[in-house]
C-alpha positions in Angstrom: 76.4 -115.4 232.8 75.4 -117.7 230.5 77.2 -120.5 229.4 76.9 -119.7 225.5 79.5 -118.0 223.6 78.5 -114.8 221.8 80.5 -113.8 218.9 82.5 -110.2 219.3 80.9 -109.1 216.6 77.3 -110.1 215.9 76.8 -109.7 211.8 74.2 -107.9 210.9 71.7 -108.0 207.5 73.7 -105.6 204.6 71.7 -102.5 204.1 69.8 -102.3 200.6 71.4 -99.9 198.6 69.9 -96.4 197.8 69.6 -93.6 196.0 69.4 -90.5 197.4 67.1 -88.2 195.6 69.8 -85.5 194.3 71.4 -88.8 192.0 67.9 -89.6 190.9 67.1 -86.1 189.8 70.7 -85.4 188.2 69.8 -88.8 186.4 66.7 -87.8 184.8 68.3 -84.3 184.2 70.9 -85.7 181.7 68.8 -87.9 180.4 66.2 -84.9 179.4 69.2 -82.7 178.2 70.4 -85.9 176.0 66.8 -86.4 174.2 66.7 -82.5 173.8 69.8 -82.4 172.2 69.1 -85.3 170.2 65.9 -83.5 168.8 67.5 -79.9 168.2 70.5 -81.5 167.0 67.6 -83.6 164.2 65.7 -80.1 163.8 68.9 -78.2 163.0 69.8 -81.3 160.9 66.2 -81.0 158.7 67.1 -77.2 158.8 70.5 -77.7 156.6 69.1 -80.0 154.9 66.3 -77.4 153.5 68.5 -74.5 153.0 70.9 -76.5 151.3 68.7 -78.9 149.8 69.7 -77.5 146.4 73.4 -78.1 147.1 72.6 -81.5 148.1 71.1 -82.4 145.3 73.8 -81.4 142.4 76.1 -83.4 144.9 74.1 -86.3 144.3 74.4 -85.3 140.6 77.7 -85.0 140.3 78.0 -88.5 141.5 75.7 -90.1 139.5 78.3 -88.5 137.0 81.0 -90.0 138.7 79.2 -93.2 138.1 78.8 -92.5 134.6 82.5 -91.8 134.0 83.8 -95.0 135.6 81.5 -97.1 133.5 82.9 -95.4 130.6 86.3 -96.1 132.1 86.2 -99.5 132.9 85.0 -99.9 129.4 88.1 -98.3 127.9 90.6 -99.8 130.2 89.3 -103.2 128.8 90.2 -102.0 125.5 93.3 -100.3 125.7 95.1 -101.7 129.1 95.5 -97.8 130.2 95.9 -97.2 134.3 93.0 -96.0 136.0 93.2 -92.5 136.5 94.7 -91.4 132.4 92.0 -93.6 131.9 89.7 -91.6 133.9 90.9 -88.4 132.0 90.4 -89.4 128.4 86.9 -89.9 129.0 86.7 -86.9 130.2 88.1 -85.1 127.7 86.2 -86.9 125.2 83.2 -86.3 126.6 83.3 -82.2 127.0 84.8 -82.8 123.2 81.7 -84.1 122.3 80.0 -81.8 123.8 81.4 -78.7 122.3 81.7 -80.7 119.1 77.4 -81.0 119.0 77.0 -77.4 120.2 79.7 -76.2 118.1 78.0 -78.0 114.8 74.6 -78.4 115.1 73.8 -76.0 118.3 73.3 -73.0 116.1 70.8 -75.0 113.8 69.0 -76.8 117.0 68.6 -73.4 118.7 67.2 -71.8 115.7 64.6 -74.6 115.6 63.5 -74.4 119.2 63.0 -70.9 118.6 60.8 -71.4 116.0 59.4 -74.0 118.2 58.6 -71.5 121.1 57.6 -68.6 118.8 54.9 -70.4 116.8 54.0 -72.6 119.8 50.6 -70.4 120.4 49.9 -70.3 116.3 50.0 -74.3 116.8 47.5 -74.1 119.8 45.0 -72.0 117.7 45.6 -74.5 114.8 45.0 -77.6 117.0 42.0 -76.0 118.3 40.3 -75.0 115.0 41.2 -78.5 113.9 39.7 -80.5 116.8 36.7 -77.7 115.9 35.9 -79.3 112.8 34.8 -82.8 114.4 32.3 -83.5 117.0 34.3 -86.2 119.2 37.4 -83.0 118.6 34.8 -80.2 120.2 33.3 -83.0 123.1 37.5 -83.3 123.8 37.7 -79.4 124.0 35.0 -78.9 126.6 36.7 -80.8 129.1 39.7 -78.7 128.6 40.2 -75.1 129.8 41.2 -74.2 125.7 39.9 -70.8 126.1 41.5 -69.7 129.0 44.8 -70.9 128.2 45.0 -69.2 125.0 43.7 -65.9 126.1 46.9 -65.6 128.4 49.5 -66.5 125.9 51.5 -64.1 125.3 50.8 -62.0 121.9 53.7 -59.9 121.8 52.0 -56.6 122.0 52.4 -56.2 125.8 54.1 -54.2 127.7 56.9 -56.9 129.7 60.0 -54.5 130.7 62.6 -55.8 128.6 65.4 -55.2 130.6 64.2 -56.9 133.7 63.1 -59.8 131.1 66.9 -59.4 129.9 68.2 -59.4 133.1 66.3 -62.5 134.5 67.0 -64.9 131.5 70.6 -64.2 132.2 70.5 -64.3 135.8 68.9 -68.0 134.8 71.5 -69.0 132.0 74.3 -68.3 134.9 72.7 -70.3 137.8 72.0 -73.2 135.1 75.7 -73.1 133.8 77.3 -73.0 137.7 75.1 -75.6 138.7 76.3 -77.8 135.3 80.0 -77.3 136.0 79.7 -77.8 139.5 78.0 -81.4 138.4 81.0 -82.0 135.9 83.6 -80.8 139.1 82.5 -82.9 141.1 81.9 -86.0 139.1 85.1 -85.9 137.8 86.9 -85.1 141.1 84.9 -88.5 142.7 85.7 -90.2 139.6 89.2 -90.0 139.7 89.7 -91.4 143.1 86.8 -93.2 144.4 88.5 -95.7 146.9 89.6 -91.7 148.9 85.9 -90.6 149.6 84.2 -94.4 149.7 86.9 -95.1 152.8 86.2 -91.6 154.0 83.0 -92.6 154.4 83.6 -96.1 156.1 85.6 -95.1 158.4 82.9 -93.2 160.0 81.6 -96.8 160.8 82.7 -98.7 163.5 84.2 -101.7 162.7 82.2 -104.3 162.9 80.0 -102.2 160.4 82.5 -101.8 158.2 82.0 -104.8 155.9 78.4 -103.9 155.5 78.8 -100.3 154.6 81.3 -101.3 151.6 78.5 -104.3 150.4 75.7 -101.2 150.2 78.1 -98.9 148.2 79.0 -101.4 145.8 75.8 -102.4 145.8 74.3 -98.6 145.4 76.9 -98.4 142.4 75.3 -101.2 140.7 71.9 -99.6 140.3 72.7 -96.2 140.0 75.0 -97.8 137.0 72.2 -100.0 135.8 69.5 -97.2 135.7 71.6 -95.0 133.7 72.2 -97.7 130.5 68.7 -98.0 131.0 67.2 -94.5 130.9 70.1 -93.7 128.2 68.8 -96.4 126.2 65.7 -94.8 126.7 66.4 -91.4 125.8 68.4 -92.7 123.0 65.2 -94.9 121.3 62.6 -92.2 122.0 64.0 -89.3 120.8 65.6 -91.0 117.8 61.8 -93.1 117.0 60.1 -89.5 117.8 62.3 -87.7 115.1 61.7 -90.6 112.8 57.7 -90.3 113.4 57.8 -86.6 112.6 59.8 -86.5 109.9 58.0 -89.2 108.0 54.7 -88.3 108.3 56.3 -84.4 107.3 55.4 -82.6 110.8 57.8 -79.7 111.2 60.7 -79.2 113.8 61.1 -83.1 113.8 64.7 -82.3 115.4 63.9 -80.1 118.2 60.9 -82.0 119.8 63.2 -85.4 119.7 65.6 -83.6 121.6 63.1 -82.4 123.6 61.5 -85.6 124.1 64.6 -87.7 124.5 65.6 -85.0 127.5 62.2 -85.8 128.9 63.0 -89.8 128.8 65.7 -88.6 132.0 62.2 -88.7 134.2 60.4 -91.8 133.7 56.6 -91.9 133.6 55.6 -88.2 133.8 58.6 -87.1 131.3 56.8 -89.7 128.4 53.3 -88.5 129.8 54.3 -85.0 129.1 55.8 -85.0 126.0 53.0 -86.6 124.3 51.0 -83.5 124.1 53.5 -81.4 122.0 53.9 -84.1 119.8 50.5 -84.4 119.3 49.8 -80.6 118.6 52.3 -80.9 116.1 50.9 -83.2 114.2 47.4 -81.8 114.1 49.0 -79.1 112.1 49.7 -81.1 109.7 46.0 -83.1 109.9 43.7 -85.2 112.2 44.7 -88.6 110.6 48.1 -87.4 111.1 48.0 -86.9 114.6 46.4 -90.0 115.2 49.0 -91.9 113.4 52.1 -90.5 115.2 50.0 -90.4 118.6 49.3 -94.6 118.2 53.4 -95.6 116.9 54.3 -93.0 119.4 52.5 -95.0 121.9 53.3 -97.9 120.4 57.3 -97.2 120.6 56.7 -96.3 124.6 55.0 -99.1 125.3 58.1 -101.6 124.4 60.6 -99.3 125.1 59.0 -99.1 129.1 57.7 -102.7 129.6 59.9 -105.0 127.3 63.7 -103.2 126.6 64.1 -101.4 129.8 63.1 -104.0 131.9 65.3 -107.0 130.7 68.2 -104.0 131.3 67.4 -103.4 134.5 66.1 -106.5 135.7 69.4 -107.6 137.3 70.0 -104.4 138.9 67.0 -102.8 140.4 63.2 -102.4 139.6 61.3 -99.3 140.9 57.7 -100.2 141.3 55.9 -97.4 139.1 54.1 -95.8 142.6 57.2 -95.0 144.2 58.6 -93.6 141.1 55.8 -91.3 140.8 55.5 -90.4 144.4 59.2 -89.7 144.5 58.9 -87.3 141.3 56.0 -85.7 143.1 57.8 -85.1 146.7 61.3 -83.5 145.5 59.3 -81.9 142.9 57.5 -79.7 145.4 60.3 -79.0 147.4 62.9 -78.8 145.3 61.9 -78.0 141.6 63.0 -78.8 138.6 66.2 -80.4 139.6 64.3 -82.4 142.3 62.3 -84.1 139.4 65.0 -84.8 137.6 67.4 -86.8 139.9 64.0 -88.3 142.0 64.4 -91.2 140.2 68.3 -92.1 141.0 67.4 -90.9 144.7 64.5 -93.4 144.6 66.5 -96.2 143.6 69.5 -95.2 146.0 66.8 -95.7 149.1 65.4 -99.0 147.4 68.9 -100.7 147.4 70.0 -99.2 150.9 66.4 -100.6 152.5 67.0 -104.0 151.0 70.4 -104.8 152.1 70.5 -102.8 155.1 67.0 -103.1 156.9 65.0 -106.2 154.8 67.9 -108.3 154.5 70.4 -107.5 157.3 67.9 -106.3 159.7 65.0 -108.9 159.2 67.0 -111.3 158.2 65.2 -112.1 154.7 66.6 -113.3 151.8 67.1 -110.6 149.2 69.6 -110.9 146.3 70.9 -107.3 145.3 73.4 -107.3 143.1 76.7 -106.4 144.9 79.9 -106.0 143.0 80.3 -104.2 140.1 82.1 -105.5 137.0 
């Protein structure tokens, strides 16, 4: 025997921990099924989001209403000391007043004159081309144009269209255009009412230490949706009213009508002004060359400050859409969503802008950015 002590127990090295191969598969299993759920659940997500792209879109209407009523409110509760929500429904009420008062009073008239508008629309093509006809620089501008073509497809009345399917359609079209309008006016006044019940909705989908910065982009979204409005109705406001003004004095017909039309136009910025230079224009012709020259020069003349001196000092402190996403945003929801995609690109555009600068650039990257944040 020897003489040393042994332990009872002699310790041995802990084994190294291991995975048996059913836990590694089961691992990567779940982990698969996660990323494929994640990518159905963001395909049936896209899905939705086309089908009901349309519904979307007057929802994000109807809030930029909502924003358009409170800014009207806050402005009257300054005056008169009323609570919020009596507050909320005067405006209202004074705003579908107004409306039924214009349509009620000068919508006959108005019509009348965009029907005249439409109907002689083709006898003002031929005109403007038998004018331009006259001058050489007006026949070099006429060959680069596809004059002929276009006016061999206008319609001359003599063909055979199916008036009751024509009937039916234009109905079908007034319908969807008035249930998409009060739909708007529903739900803008509905959000306008209470705000604070649908903003903390939202929030509290947020955990908590998010919170704080979900409020700063709302207020902050506010803001510039707010700010763009004042300016674009500023906009709409000056152009259509200098348009009229242009027309009338220099005694083009259906002065009225094509302000309208142009001040509606003013809603999308850049290709709205581009647009409606081309029926002012042919107006004008009818009346003479030197005529059309004239209103096409002030006409331009009254864009250019309205779009690079007035609008900008009005928007400067709220947000400032460089003119290439403007245009590229018009372009996009344009092509997949029509008319009323072009319409509300803008507001959408700025939306992104605000929510990319406080949430990514600024909280994110941690640059400096000053976005406007309450709203007073």
């Amino acid at each position: 025997m020897s003489d040393i002590d042994l332990p009872e127990e002699i310790p041995t090295q802990p084994e190294k921990e291991t995975y048996p191969y059913n836990r590694i598969q089961e691992s990567f299993l779940r982990r698969t099924l996660i990323t494929i759920g994640i990518l159905a659940l963001t395909v049936v997500g896209l899905w939705v989001l086309w089908i009901g792209l349309e519904v979307v879109l007057l929802v994000f209407g109807g809030i930029l209403f909502a924003v358009f009523l409170r800014a009207a409110t806050q402005g009257l509760k300054r005056v008169t000391k009323l609570p919020d929500k009596p507050a909320v429904i005067i405006v209202s009420l004074l705003f579908v007043a107004l409306l039924i008062g214009i349509f009620w009073l000068i919508g006959p008239q108005i019509s009348a004159q965009f029907g005249d508008l439409s109907e002689s629309f083709t006898d003002i093509a031929i005109q403007a081309v038998e004018t331009l006809l006259m001058y050489e620089w007006g026949q070099q501008v006429l060959d680069l144009l596809p004059i002929e073509e276009t006016l061999t497809t206008l319609p001359t009345g003599e063909a055979d269209i199916g008036i009751f399917s024509t009937i039916t359609g234009v109905f079908s079209q007034t319908l969807d255009a008035l249930s998409s309008i009060l739909l708007v006016l529903g739900i803008g006044f509905f959000f306008a009412l209470d705000p604070g019940l649908y903003m903390r909705g939202l929030v509290m989908l947020f955990p908590h230490s998010k919170r704080e910065l979900v409020w700063e982009v709302l207020r902050a979204e506010e803001y510039a949706l707010r700010g763009w409005l004042l300016g674009t109705f500023i906009s709409m406001v000056m152009i259509g009213g200098t348009t009229m003004l242009i027309l009338w004095a220099f005694g083009v017909p259906l002065a009225v009508p094509m302000g309208l039309a142009i001040a509606i136009l003013e809603f999308v910025p850049i290709i709205g002004p581009i647009v409606g230079t081309i029926p002012v224009v042919l107006l004008a012709l009818t009346v003479g060359p030197d005529t059309a020259l004239w209103v096409f020069f002030i006409y331009f003349a009254a864009q250019f400050i309205e779009g690079n001196i007035i609008v900008p000092l009005i928007l400067q402190k709220t947000v400032e859409l460089p003119p290439v996403i403007t245009v590229t945003a018009q372009i996009l929801f344009g092509i997949f969503a029509g008319t009323l995609g072009v319409l509300l690109a803008t507001p959408i555009a700025a939306v992104v802008m605000v929510f990319i600068q406080v949430v990514y650039i600024r909280n994110l990257l941690g640059d400096p950015v000053e976005v406007k944040k309450t709203v007073n």
